[in-house]
C-alpha positions in Angstrom: 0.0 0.0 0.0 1.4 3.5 -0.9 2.2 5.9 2.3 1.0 8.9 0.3 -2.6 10.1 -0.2 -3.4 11.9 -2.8 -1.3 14.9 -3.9 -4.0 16.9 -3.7 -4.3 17.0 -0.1 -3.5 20.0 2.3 -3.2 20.7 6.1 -5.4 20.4 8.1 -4.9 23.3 10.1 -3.3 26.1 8.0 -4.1 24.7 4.8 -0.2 24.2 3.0 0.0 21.6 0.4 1.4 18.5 0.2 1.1 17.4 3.8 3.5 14.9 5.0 3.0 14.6 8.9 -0.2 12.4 9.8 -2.0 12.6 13.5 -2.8 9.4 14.1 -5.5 9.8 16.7 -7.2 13.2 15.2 -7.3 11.2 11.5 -5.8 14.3 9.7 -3.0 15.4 7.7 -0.6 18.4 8.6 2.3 20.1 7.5 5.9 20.4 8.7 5.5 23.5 10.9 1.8 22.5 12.2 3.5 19.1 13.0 5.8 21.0 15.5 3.1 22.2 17.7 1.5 18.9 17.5 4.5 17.5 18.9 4.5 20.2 21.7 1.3 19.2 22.8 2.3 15.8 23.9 0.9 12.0 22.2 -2.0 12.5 24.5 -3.3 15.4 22.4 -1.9 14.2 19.1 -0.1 11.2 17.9 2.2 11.8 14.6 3.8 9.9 12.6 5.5 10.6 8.7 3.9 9.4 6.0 7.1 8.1 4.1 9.4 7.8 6.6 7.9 6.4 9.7 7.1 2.0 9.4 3.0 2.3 9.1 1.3 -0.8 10.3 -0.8 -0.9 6.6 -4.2 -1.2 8.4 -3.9 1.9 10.7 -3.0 3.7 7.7 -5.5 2.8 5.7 -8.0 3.8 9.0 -6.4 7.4 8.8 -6.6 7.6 5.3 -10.2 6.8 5.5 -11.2 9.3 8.7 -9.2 12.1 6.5 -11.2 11.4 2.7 -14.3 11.4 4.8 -13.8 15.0 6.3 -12.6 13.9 10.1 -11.3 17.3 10.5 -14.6 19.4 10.4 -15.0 17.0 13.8 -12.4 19.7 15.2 -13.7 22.6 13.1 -17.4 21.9 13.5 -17.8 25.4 15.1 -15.9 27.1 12.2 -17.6 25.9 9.7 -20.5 28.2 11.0 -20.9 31.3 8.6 -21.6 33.2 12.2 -18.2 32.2 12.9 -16.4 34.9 10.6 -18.6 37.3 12.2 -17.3 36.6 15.7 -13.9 37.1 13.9 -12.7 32.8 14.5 -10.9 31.7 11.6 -8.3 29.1 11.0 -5.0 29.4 10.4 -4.0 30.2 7.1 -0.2 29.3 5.0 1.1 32.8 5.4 0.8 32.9 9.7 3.5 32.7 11.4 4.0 29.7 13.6 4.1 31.0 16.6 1.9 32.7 18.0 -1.1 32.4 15.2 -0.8 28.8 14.2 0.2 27.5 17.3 -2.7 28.9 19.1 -5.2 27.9 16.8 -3.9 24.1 17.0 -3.8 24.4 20.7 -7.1 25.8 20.7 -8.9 23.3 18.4 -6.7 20.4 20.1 -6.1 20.4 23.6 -9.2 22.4 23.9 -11.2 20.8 21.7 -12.9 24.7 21.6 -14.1 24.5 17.9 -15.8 20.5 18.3 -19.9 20.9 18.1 -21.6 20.0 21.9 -24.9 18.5 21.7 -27.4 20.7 23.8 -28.2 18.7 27.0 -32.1 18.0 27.2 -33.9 15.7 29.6 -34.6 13.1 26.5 -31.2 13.7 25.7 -28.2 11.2 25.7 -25.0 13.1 25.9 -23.3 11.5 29.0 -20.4 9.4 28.8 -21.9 6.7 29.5 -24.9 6.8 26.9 -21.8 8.4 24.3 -20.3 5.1 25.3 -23.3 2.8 24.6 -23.5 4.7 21.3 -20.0 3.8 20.3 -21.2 0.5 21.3 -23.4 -0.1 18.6 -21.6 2.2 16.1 -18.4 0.1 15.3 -20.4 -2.7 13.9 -20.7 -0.6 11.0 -17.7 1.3 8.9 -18.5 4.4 9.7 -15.3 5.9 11.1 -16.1 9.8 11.4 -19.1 8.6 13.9 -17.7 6.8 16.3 -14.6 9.4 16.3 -16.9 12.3 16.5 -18.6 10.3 20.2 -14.8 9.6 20.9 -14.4 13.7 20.6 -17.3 14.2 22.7 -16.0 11.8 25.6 -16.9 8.1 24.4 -14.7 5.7 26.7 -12.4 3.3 24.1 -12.9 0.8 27.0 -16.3 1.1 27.8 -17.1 -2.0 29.5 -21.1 -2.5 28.4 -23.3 -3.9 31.6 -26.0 -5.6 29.6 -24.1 -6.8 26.5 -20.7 -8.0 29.0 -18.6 -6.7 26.2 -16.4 -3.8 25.2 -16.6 -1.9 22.1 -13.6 -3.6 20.6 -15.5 -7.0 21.1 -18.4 -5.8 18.8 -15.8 -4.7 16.4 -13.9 -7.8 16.6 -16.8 -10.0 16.0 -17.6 -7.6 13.0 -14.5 -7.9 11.4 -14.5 -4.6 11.2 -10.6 -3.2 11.2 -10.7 0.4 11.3 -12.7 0.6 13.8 -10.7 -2.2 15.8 -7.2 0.6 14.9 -9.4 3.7 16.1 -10.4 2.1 19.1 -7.0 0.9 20.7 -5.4 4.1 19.3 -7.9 5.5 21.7 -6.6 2.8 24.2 -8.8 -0.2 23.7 -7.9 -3.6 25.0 -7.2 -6.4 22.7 -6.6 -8.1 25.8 -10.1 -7.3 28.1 -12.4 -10.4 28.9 -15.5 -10.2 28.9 -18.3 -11.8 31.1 -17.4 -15.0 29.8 -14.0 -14.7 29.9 -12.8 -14.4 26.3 -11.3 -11.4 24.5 -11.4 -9.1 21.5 -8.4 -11.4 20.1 -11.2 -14.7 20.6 -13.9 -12.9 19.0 -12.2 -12.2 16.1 -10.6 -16.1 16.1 -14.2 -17.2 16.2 -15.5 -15.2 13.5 -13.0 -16.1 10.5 -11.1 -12.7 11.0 -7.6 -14.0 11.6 -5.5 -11.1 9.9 -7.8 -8.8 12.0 -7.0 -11.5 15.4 -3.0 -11.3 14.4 -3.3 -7.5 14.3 -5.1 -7.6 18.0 -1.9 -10.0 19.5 0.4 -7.3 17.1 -1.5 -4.4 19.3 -1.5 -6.1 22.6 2.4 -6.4 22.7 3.0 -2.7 20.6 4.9 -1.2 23.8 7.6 -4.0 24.2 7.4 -4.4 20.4 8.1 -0.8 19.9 11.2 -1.0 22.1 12.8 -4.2 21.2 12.9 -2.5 17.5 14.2 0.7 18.6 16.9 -1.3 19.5 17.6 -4.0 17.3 15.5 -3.2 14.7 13.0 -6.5 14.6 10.5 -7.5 16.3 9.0 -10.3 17.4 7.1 -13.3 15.3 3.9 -13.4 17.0 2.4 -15.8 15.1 5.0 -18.3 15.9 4.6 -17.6 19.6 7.8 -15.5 20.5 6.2 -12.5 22.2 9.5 -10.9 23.2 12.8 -9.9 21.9 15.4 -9.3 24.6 18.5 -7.2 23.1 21.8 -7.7 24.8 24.6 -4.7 25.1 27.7 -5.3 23.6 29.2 -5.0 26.5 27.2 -7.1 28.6 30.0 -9.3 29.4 31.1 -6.5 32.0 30.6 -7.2 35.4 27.4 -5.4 36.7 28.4 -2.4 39.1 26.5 -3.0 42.8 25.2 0.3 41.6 23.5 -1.6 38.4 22.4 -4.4 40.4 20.0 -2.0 42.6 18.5 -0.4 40.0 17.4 -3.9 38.4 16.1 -5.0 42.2 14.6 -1.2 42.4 13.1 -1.7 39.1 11.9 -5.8 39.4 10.0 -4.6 42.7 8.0 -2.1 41.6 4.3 -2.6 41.5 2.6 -3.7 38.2 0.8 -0.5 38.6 4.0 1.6 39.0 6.0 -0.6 36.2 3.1 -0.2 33.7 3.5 3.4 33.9 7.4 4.0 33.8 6.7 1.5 30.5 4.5 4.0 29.1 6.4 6.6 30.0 9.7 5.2 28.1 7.6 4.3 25.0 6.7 7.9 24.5 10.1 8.9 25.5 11.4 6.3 22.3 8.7 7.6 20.1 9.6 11.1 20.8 13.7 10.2 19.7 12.1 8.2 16.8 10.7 11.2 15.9 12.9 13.5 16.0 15.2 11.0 13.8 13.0 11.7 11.6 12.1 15.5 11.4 16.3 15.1 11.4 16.0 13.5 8.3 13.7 15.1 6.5 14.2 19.0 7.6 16.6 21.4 6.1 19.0 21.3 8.3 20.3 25.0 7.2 17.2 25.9 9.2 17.3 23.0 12.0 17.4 25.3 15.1 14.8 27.6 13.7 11.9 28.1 16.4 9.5 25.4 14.6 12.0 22.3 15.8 12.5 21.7 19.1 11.1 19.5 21.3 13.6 18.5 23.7 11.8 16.5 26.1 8.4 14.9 26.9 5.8 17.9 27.0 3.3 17.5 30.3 0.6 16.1 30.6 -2.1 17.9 32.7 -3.7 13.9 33.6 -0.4 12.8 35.3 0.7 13.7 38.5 3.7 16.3 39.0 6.3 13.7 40.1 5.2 11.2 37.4 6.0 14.3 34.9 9.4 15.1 36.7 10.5 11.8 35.9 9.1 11.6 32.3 11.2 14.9 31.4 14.2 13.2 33.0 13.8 10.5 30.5 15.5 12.7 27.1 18.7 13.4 30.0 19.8 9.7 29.2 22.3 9.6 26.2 22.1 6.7 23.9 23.8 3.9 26.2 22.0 4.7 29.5 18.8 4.7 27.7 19.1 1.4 25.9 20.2 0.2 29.3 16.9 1.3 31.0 14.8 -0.1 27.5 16.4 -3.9 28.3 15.5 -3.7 32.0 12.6 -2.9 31.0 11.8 -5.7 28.3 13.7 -8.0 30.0 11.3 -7.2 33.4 8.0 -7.2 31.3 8.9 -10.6 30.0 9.3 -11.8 33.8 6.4 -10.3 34.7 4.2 -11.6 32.0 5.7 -15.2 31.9 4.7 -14.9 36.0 7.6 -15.1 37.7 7.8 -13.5 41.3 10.6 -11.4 43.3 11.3 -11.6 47.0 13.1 -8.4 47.2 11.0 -5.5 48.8 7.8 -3.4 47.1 9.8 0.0 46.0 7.9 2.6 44.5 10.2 5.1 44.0 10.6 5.8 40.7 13.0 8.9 40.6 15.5 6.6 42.0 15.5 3.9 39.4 15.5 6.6 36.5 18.9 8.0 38.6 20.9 4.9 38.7 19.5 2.3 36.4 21.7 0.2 34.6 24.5 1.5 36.5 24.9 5.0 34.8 23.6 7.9 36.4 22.9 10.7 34.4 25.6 13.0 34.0 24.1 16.4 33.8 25.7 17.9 30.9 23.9 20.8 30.4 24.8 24.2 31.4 23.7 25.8 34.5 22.4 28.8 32.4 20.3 26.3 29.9 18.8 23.7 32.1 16.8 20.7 30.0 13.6 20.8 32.5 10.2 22.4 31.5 8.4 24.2 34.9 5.9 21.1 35.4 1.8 21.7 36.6 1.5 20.4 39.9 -1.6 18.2 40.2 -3.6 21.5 41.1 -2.2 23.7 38.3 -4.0 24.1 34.7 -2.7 23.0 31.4 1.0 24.1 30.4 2.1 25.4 27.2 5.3 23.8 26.6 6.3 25.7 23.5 5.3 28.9 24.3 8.3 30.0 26.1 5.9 32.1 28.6 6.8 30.3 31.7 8.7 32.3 34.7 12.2 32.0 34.6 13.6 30.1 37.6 16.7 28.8 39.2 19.3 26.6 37.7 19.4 22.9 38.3 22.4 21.8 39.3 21.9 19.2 41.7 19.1 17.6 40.0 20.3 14.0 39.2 22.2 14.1 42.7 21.7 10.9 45.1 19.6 12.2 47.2 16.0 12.6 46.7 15.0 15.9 44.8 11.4 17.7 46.0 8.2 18.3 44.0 8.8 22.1 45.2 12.7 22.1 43.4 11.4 20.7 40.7 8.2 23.3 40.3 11.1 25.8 40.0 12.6 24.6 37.0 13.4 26.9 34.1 11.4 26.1 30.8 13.8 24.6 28.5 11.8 25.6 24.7 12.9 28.9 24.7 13.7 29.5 20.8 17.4 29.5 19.7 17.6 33.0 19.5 16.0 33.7 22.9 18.4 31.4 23.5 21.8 33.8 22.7 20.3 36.4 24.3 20.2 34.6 27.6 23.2 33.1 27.2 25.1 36.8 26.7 23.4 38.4 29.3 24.1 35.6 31.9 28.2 35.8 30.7 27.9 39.7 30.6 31.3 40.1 31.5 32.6 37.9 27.7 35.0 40.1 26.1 34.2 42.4 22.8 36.7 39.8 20.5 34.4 36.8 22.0 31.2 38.7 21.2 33.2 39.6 17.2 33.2 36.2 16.7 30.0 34.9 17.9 28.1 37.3 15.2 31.1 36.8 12.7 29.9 32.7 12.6 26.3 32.9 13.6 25.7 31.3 10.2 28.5 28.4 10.6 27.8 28.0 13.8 24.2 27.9 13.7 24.1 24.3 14.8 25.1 25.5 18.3 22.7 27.5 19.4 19.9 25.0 20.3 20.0 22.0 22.6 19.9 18.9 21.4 19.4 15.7 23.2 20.4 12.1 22.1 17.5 11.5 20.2 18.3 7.8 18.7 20.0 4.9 19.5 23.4 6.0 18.1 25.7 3.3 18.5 25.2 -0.6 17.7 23.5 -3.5 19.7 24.0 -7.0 19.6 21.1 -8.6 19.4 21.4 -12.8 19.7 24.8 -12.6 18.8 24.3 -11.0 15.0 25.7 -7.9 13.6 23.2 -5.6 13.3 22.7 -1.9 12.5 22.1 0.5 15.1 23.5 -1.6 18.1 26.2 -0.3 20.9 29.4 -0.8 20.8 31.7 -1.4 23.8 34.7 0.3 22.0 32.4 3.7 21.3 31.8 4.9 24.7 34.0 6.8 26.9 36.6 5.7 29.1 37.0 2.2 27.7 39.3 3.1 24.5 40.8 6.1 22.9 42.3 9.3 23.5 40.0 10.4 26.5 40.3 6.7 28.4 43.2 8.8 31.1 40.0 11.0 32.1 38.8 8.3 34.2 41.1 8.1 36.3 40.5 9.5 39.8 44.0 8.7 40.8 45.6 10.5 38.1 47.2 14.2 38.6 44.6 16.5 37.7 45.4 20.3 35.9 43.2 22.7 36.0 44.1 25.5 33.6 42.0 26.0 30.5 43.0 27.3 27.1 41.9 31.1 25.9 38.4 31.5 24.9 39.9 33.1 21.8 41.3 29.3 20.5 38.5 27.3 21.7 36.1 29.2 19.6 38.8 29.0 16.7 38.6 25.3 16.7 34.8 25.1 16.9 34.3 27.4 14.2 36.2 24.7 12.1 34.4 21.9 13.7 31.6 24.1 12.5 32.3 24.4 9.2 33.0 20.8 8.6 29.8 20.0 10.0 27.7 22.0 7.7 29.8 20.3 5.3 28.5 16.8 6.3 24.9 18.0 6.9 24.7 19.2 3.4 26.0 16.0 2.1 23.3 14.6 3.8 20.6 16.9 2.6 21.7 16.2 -0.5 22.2 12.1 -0.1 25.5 12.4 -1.3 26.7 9.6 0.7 30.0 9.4 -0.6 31.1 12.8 1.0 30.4 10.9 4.2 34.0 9.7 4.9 36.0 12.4 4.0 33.8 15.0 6.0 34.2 12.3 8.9 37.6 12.5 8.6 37.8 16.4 8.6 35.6 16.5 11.7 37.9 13.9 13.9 41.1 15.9 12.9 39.2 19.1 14.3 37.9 17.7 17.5 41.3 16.1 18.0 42.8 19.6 17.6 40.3 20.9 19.8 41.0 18.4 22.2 44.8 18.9 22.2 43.8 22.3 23.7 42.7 20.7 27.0 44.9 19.6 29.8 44.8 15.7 29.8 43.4 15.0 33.3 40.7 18.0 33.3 40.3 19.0 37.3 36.5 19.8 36.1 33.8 16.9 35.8 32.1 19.5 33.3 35.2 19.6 31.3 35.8 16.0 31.0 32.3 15.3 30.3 32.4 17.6 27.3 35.5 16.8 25.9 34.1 12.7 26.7 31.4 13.4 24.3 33.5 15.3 21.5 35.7 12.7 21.2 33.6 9.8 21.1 30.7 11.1 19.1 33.6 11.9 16.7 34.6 8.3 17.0 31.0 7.0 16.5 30.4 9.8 13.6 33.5 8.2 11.6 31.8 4.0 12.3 29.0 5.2 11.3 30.3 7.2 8.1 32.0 4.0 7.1 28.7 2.3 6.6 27.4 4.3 4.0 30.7 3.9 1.7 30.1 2.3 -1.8 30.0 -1.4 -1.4 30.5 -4.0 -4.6 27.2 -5.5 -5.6 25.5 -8.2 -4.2 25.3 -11.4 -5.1 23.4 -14.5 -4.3 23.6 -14.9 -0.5 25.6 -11.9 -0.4 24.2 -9.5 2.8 22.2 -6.8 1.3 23.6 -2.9 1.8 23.3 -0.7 4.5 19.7 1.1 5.2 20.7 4.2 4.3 17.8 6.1 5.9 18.7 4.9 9.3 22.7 5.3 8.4 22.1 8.6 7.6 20.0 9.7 10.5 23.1 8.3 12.9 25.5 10.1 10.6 23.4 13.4 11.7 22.8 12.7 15.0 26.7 12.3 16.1 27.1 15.5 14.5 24.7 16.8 16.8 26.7 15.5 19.5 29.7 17.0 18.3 28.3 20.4 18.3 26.7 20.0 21.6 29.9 19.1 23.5 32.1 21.9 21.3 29.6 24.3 22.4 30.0 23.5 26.3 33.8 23.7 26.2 33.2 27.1 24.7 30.7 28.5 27.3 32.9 26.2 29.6 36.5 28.7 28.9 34.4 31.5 28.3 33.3 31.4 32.2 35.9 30.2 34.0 38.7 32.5 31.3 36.2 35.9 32.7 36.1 34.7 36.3 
């Protein structure tokens, strides 16, 4: 089935042509910049995917492509579709708004509160409760009418209404009905393949019992989509369901490394939480995957000339009003992990849902402290290595606080958060503090020259001299992918960790480790520093234009041209840094470098296959690594230039 519509189509909400983003849960189409307010607003407002570039289960596309051709999106605009509605001056957006604040408004408004979606007038002979909207949904997904059952969804319809006289669930009905869509709309709206119902049996049965056996498949497919999800972030399959394996268990390359006592709480911490308490930090770590997935993506498919333009970033999980304030705390904590310690805290995971599922018990204590798990899991605690005058945290509501905008960048300004990932236990009230973290990249210079007011005239020369060059490092960017390999079952696979990639264990930076060795503290001039990142810069724009442009055979040489910088760069540093900020930094320069040049390797020409020759490299996903190390590189160059630039004016 093709991923495209029809070329006709246009945004939903502003009208541009040639769509490419899809909400999965709102059944419309939307463009680029409409897509990064979607995003802001969090999966529980709106679910996107690409329409080329993201793996579509066929039958969940085929439901959106049907909610969208029959008009799902005057569900949203019901209101504006009023002539009286121009007179009250409501419109929608239009192409030529700007994205913030006109379009984003307007999506937040039609969205997150649903303020343009047609209420029925409540009469005494009227059904408009949830629970008669519910029984309605009931009896609607028998039928293929999509836009009905999504409109009593929109009004409050529960997915997983559980119907007292019928002793069934919507998705039974549907089920029973063969009726697919409306079995994809419903557990996008969180349906159960799994529920039972009076008798016992499931959605999954129903459809068994009925002849629909593509339609039971999907339902198993469905019911395992969060460990699914992450076993292919990973290593890239998943599971065969119909053959009975249910779980795919990824193994670090590295794994033959004796577990720190460290590690070994964090799996105890994590293997005695309740299910209730597991099921969420689950949840919380799928979005937290299909937020990096998707910015792999938008990575992939942006111009990356324009990448830290205000429309882009989305640097952590945005809140969601329904969860309480720590449970938000420790889904932003989540995008702090870099590449290994997340893929760490993804096996745990898998490897503890499989436990849990197969029945297997624990002895060790109930622990329900999830902060401390997300702090020391897998035996890497986060190393905060942002600076103390761009913290990563959004301000989060507190259970008795109102929605947040997460993009806006209207949040009060608060104090730094230094000790965040420290041992000890950190307060609802410390975290309420937290600066918001979306400010755009050019609010983002501002701040950063007014916090280092004392930076000298030839400093401030050269930061407008290469704003263009050196555009890369004015935004944040978090580790977004898994960016270096797994070994899954003992095959070579693409995108898997690799014991020789991270710091400390080979290379130039391994002497950092050292607590025993002589430390120096003195730091080279700001003046040099910013020298060698401007040609870090350059040869970074370099590679990212390759890429934009697929020439894949550029890969290597800029590679090359990048290592030789950072190791200049490097060469500036004392060996044995006295600062954990400093060897942090230069940590990441190096080894990203080291990981950029791997993964640069894999996209040079390779002879032709033949029979039972391995095929070539994905080149999507090759690419998307490529970009994301570069990322890295201009992440750590920037902190060892706001790094000098403090301690040189101190």
């Amino acid at each position: 089935m093709s991923k495209r519509l029809r070329n006709s189509e246009v945004c939903a909400d502003c009208s541009v042509s040639d769509p490419r983003w899809a909400s999965v849960n709102r059944g419309v189409l939307v463009c680029d910049e409409c897509c990064s307010v979607h995003r802001s607003l969090g999966r529980h407002s709106s679910q996107v995917r690409h329409l080329t570039h993201t793996p579509w289960p066929p039958t969940q596309l085929q439901m959106v492509q049907t909610l969208y051709n029959n008009g799902a999106n005057s569900i949203w605009e019901h209101t504006l579709l009023d002539p009286a509605s121009i007179m009250s001056g409501k419109r929608k957006a239009n192409p030529q708004d700007k994205v913030h604040p006109n379009k984003a408004e307007f999506i937040r408004a039609k969205y997150q509160m649903l303020a343009f979606v047609h209420r029925m007038p409540c009469r005494d002979d009227d059904s408009c409760t949830a629970k008669d909207l519910s029984k309605q949904l009931h009896s609607s997904v028998r039928t293929g009418n999509l836009e009905t059952c999504l409109r009593l969804l929109s009004l409050g319809a529960q997915a997983n209404f559980f119907h007292p006289e019928k002793g069934n669930t919507p998705l039974h009905v549907a089920a029973k009905a063969g009726q697919v869509s409306q079995a994809e709309l419903l557990t996008v709206y969180g349906a159960d393949p799994g529920a039972p119902d009076t008798s016992g049996y499931t959605p999954i049965d129903y459809a068994r019992q009925a002849g629909h056996h593509d339609l039971a498949d999907r339902l198993v497919e469905i019911q395992y989509e969060l460990t699914d999800r992450l076993a292919f972030y990973l290593c890239g399959r998943k599971p065969d369901h119909k053959n009975g394996e249910h779980f795919i268990i990824p193994q670090l390359a590295d794994s033959s490394v004796d577990l720190s006592e460290l590690a070994k709480a964090a799996k105890k911490k994590l293997q005695s939480l309740s299910n209730h308490l597991f099921e969420e930090l689950a949840m919380d770590v799928y979005d937290e995957v299909d937020r990096r997935e998707t910015d792999a993506v938008w990575l992939a498919t942006q111009n990356h000339s324009t990448l830290v333009t205000e429309t882009t970033v989305v640097p952590f999980l945005p809140v969601n009003p329904e969860y309480s304030s720590t449970r938000n705390q420790g889904r932003q904590k989540l995008a702090r992990f870099n590449a290994h310690e997340f893929a760490t805290l993804v096996i745990d995971i898998l490897s503890d849902a499989k436990r849990r599922q197969l029945g297997n018990s624990v002895t060790s204590p109930r622990v329900d402290n999830v902060e401390l798990i997300l702090k020391s899991v897998g035996g890497c605690p986060v190393d905060d290595r942002q600076d103390n005058d761009q913290p990563d945290y959004d301000s989060v509501a507190s259970d008795e606080d109102g929605d947040l905008d997460p993009a806006s960048g209207k949040t009060d300004r608060a104090k730094s958060l230094d000790s965040d990932l420290s041992d000890s236990p950190v307060s609802v009230q410390e975290f309420q503090e937290v600066k918001n973290a979306l400010a755009l990249s050019e609010a983002k210079i501002q701040q950063l020259l007014k916090v280092n007011s004392n930076l000298s005239d030839e400093l401030r020369h050269m930061q407008k001299k290469t704003t263009k060059q050196s555009s890369i490092l004015d935004g944040d960017y978090d580790n977004t992918v898994n960016d270096a390999e797994l070994e899954d079952s003992g095959a070579a696979r693409r995108g898997r960790l690799r014991s020789s990639g991270w710091p400390g264990e080979t290379g130039s930076m391994a002497e950092l480790d050292d607590p025993e060795a002589e430390s120096d503290g003195s730091l080279p001039s700001t003046e040099d520093v910013i020298r060698k990142t401007e040609q870090i810069t350059k040869n970074i724009q370099e590679l990212l234009r390759a890429a934009q442009e697929n020439k894949h055979d550029s890969f290597v040489p800029c590679a090359e041209r990048i290592h030789v910088a950072v190791s200049e760069m490097a060469a500036l540093f004392p060996k044995k840094p006295r600062s954990d900020t400093v060897r942090g930094a230069l940590r990441l320069l190096t080894s990203s470098a080291q990981r950029l040049q791997s993964e640069c390797r894999k996209a040079a020409p390779m002879p032709e296959s033949g029979p039972g020759q391995s095929l070539g490299p994905d080149m999507q996903l090759v690419t998307q690594q490529v970009i994301q190390c570069a990322y890295d590189i201009a992440k750590a160059a920037k902190q060892l230039v706001t790094i000098t630039t403090k301690e040189n004016n101190n």
